[in-house]
C-alpha positions in Angstrom: 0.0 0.0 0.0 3.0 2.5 1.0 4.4 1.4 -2.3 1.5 2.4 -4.6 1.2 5.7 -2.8 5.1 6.7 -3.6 4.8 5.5 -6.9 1.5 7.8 -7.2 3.1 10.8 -5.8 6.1 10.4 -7.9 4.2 10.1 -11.3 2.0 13.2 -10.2 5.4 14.9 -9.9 6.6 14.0 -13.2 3.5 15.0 -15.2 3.5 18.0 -12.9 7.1 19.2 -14.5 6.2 17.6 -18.0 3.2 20.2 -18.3 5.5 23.2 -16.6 8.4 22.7 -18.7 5.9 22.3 -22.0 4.4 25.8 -21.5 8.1 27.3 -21.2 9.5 26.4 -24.2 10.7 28.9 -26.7 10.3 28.7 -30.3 14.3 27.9 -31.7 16.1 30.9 -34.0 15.0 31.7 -36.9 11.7 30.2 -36.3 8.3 32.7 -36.4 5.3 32.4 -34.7 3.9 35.5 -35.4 0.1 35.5 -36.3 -1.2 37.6 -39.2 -3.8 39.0 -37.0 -1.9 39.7 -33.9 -0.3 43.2 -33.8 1.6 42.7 -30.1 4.1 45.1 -31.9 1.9 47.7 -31.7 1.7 48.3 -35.0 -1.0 50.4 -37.0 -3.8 48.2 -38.7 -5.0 48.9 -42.0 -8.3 47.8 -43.3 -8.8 45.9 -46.5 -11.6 48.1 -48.8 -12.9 44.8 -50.4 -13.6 41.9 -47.8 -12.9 44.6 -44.9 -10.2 42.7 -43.1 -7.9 44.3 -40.5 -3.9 43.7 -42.1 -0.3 45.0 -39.8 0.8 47.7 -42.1 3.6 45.9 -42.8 2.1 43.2 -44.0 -0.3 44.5 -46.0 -0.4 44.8 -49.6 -0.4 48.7 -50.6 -1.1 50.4 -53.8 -1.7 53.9 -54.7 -4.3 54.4 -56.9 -4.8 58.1 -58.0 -2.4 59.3 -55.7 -4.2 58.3 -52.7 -2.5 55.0 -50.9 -4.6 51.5 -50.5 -4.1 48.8 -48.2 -5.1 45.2 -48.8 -4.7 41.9 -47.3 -3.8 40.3 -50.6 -2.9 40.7 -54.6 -6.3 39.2 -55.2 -8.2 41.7 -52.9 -5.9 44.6 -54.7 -7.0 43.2 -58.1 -10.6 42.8 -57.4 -10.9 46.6 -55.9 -8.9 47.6 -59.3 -11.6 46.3 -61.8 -14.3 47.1 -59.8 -13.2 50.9 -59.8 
């Protein structure tokens, strides 16, 4: 009986460090996790004129049409706002 709790208690302690040490680790260099959609930077969203998603200005796919500037989320968005125009 003595025995099974010891060997209880020590399994609970391993899956108790497994778990810790799981939501600690780093992503390796040159490795990005980044989400499209997460601007933890801080940076200034744009929003996309054609399906109205929210794009990091530095991700997002600019073109000045009539000397005004246009942010989209894609070429495909950028097209479609072009031949609707």
């Amino acid at each position: 009986m003595l025995l099974r709790f010891f060997v209880f208690t020590i399994l609970i302690y391993l899956l108790y460090k497994i778990f810790k040490t799981v939501g600690q680790i780093k992503p390796e260099q040159g490795e990005n996790y980044q989400s499209r959609s997460s601007s933890a930077s801080g940076e200034d969203l744009v929003e996309d004129p054609v399906c109205h998603t929210y794009v990091p200005v530095s991700q997002a796919y600019r073109k000045e049409i009539a000397g005004k500037n246009y942010y989209f989320c894609s070429e495909q968005c950028s097209e479609k706002y072009s031949s609707e125009k």
